[in-house]
LOBA-209971 format. One line per field, with one value per residue (C-alpha): x, y, z; residue in one letter. Coordinates in Angstrom, 1 decimal, padded with zeros to 4 digits, always signed. Layout:
LOBA-209971
xx	[X|...]
yy	[Y|...]
zz	[Z|...]
residuo	[A|...]
***
This chain:
LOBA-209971
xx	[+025.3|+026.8|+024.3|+024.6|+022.1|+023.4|+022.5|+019.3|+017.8|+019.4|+016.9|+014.1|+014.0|+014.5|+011.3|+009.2|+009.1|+009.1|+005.3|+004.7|+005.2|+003.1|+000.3|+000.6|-000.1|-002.8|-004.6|-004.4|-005.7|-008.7|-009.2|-009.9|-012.1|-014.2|-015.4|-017.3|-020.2|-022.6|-024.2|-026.4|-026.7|-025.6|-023.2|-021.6|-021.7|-019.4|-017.2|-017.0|-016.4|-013.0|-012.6|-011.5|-009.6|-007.8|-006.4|-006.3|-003.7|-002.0|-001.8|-000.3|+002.3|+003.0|+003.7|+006.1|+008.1|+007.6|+009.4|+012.7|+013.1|+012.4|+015.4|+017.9|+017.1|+017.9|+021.5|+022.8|+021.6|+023.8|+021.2|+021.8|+019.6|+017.6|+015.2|+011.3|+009.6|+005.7|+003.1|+000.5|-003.1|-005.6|-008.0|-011.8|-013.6|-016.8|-013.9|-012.7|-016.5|-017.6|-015.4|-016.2|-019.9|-018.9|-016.2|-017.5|-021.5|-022.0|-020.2|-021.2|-024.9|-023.3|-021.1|-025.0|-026.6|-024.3|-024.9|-022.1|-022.2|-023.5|-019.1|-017.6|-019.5|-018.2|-014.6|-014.8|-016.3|-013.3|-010.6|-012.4|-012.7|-009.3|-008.1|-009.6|-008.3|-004.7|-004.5|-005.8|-003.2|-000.4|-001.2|-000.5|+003.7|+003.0|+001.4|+003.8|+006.5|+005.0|+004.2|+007.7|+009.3|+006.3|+007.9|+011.5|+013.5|+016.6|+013.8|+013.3|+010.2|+009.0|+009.0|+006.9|+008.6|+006.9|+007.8|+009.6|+006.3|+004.3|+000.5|-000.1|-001.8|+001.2|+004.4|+002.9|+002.6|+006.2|+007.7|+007.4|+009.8|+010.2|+006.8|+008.2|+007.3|+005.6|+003.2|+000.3|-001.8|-000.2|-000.7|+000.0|-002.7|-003.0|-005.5|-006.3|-003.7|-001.2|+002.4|+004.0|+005.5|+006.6|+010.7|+012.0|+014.0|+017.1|+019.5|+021.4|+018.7|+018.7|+015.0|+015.2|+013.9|+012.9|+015.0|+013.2|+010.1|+010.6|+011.5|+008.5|+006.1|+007.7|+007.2|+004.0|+003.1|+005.0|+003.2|-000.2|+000.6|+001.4|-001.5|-003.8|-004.7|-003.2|-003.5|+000.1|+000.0|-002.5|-004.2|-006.2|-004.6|-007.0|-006.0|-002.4|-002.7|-004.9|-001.8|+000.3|-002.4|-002.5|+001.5|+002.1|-000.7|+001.2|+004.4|+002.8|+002.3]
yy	[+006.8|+005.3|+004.5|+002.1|+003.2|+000.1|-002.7|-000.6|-000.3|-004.1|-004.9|-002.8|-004.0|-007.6|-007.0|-005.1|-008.7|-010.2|-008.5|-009.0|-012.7|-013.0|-011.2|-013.2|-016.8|-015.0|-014.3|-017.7|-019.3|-016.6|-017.6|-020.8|-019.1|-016.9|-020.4|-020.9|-018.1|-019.2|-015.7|-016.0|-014.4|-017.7|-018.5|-014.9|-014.9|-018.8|-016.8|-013.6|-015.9|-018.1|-014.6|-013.4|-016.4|-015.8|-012.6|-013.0|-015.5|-013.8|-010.5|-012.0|-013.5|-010.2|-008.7|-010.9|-009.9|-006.9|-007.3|-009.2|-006.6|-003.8|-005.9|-006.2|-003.0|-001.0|-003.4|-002.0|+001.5|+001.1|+002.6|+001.9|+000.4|-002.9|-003.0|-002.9|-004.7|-004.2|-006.5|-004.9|-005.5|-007.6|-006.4|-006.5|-008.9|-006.3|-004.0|-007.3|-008.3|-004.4|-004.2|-007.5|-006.3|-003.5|-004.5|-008.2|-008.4|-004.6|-004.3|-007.6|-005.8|-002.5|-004.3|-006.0|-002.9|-001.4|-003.6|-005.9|-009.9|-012.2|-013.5|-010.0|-008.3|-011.6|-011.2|-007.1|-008.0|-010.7|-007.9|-005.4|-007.9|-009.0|-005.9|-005.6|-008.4|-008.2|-004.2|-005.5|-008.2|-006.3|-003.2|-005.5|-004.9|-001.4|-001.0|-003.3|-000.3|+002.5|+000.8|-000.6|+003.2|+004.5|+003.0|+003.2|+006.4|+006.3|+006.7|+009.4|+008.3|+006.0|+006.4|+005.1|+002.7|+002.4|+000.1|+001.4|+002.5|+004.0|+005.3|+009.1|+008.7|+006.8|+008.6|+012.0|+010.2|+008.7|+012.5|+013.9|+011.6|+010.7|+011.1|+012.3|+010.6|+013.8|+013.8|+012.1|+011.6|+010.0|+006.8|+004.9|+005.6|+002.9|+002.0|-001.4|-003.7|-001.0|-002.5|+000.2|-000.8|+001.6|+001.5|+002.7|+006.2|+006.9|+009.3|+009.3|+007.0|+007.5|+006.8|+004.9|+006.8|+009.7|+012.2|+010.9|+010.9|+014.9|+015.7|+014.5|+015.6|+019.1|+019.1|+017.9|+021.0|+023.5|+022.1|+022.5|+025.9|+026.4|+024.6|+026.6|+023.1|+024.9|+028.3|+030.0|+030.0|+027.5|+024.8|+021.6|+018.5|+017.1|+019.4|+018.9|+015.1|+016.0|+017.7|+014.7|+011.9|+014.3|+014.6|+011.2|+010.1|+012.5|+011.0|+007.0|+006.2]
zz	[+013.0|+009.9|+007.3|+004.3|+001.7|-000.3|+002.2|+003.4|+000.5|-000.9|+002.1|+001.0|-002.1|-000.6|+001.7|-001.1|-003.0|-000.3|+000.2|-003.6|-002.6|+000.3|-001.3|-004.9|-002.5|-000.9|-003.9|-005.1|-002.4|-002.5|-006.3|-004.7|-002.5|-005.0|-006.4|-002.8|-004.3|-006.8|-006.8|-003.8|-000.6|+001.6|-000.8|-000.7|+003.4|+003.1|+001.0|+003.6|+006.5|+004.5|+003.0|+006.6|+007.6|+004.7|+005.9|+009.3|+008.1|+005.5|+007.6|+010.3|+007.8|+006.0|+009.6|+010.6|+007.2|+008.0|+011.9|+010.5|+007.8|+010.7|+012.6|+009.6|+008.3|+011.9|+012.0|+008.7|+009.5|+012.6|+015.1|+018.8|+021.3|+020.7|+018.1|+019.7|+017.1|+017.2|+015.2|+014.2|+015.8|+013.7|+011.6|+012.8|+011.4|+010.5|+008.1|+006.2|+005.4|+004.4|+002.0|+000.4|+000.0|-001.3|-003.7|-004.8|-004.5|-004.8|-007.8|-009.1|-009.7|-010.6|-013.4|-014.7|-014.1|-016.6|-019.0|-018.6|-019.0|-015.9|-016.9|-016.9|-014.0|-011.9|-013.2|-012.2|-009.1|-009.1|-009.8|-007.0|-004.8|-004.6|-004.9|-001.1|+000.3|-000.9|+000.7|+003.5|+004.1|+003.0|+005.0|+008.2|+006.8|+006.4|+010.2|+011.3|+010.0|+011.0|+014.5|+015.5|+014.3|+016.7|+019.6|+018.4|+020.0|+017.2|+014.3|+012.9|+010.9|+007.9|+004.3|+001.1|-001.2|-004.5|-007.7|-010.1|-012.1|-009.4|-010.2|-009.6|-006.1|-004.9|-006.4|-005.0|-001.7|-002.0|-003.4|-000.1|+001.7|+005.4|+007.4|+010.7|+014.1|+015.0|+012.4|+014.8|+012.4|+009.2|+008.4|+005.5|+002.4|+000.5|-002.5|-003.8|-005.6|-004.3|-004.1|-002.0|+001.3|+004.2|+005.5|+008.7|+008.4|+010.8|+010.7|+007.4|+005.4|+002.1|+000.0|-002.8|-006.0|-003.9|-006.3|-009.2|-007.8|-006.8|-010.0|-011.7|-009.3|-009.2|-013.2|-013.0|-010.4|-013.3|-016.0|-014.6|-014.0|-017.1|-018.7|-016.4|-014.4|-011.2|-010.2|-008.7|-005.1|-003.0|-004.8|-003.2|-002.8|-005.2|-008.0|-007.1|-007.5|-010.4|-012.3|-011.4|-013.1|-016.0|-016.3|-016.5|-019.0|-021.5|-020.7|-021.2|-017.8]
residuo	[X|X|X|X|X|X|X|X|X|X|X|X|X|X|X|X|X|X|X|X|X|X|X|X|X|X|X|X|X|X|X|X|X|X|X|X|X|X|X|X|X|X|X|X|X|X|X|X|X|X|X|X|X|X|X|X|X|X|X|X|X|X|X|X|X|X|X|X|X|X|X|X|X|X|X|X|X|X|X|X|X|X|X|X|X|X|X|X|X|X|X|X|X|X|X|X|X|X|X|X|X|X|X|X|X|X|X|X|X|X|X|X|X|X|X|X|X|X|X|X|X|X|X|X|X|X|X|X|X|X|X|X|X|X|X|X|X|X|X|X|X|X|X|X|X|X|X|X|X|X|X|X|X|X|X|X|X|X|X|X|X|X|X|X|X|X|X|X|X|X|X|X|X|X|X|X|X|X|X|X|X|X|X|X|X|X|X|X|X|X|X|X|X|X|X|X|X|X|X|X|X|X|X|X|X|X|X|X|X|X|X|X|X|X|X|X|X|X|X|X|X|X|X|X|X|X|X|X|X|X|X|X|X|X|X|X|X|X|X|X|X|X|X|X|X|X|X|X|X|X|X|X|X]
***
């Protein structure tokens, strides 16, 4: 199997702002939204219920980029067989509204509880809020991924995409490469306002910006040693991603 890493990850790229796309329409339409609560209770529910439309819609939208990339992308990687696209399944209703109570009126009367304005706790509640919703839209591309390489015999597994400026939490994610079909339970981690995106891996894919990301996370690693952040040997993924956050504040980012 001949692979092209120029037209796969010309397609990558392609689909990643594709994503970007999807979920910058989303979000206006749920600034439209956000104006449906005045700050009450029935208000708030209005907003929960156009709130799931919302990504019922959008999700479904950001999975069907997701199949024709899947498509394209298997053509240029020259893999046999006929692509087995699979959507992914919806989201339940119950998941979409918890996390708007938690991220929008929640932290609405955390944000005045701490002292901020009745205008700023509603913009971090804002910002939280739609934070939610866009991961929740865009995660129905990365499912749709992970999904259609679950059920297609010449991959060999998926990968993590990032921007080129990718937080800590994300870059150590992407550092370790191809997540093998074999690895039952991995799924894609994803955190609010992430812009990551998962690609199909087949035999002779190249990553994009996996050397790069390697590098820094295996200096990051070395300088926590020596800084005393990490002890030699075994240390928790936590501290590990800890050395990482800490590595890249020094360097600006």
């Amino acid at each position: 199997m001949a692979t092209s890493p120029t037209s796969t990850n010309a397609l990558t790229e392609q689909y990643r702002q594709a994503q970007l796309q999807i979920r910058a329409q989303a979000l206006r339409d749920f600034t439209t939204l956000w104006q449906i609560w005045k700050g009450d209770e029935n208000s708030f529910a209005e907003l929960v219920t156009a709130s799931i439309a919302l990504v019922r819609v959008y999700r479904n939208i950001s999975a069907a980029a997701a199949a024709s990339y899947y498509e394209a992308f298997r053509e240029a990687a020259q893999a046999a067989g006929v692509p087995a696209t699979v959507l992914s399944s919806a989201i339940p209703d119950g998941q979409v509204a918890s996390s708007l109570y938690v991220t929008a009126r929640d932290a609405l009367r955390s944000a005045l509880t701490a002292g901020q304005t009745a205008t700023q706790a509603r913009e971090t509640a804002f910002v939280r809020a739609s934070g939610a919703v866009s991961r929740h839209i865009i995660d129905g591309g990365r499912q749709t991924i992970l999904d259609s390489v679950a059920a297609d015999p010449e991959a060999v597994g998926w990968a993590r995409v990032t921007d080129g400026n990718p937080c800590y939490f994300c870059l150590t994610l992407a550092s370790r490469g191809a997540v093998y079909k074999s690895e039952q339970s991995a799924d894609f981690k994803a955190h609010d306002h992430c812009a990551c995106v998962a690609m199909p891996v087949f035999k002779g894919t190249e990553i994009p910006g996996l050397a790069e990301w390697r590098r820094i996370y295996n200096d990051a690693q070395n300088q926590g040693e020596s800084s005393g952040l990490l002890q030699p040997g075994e240390n928790s993924s936590a501290a590990r991603l800890r050395a990482v956050r800490q590595y890249l504040t020094a360097q600006g980012g």
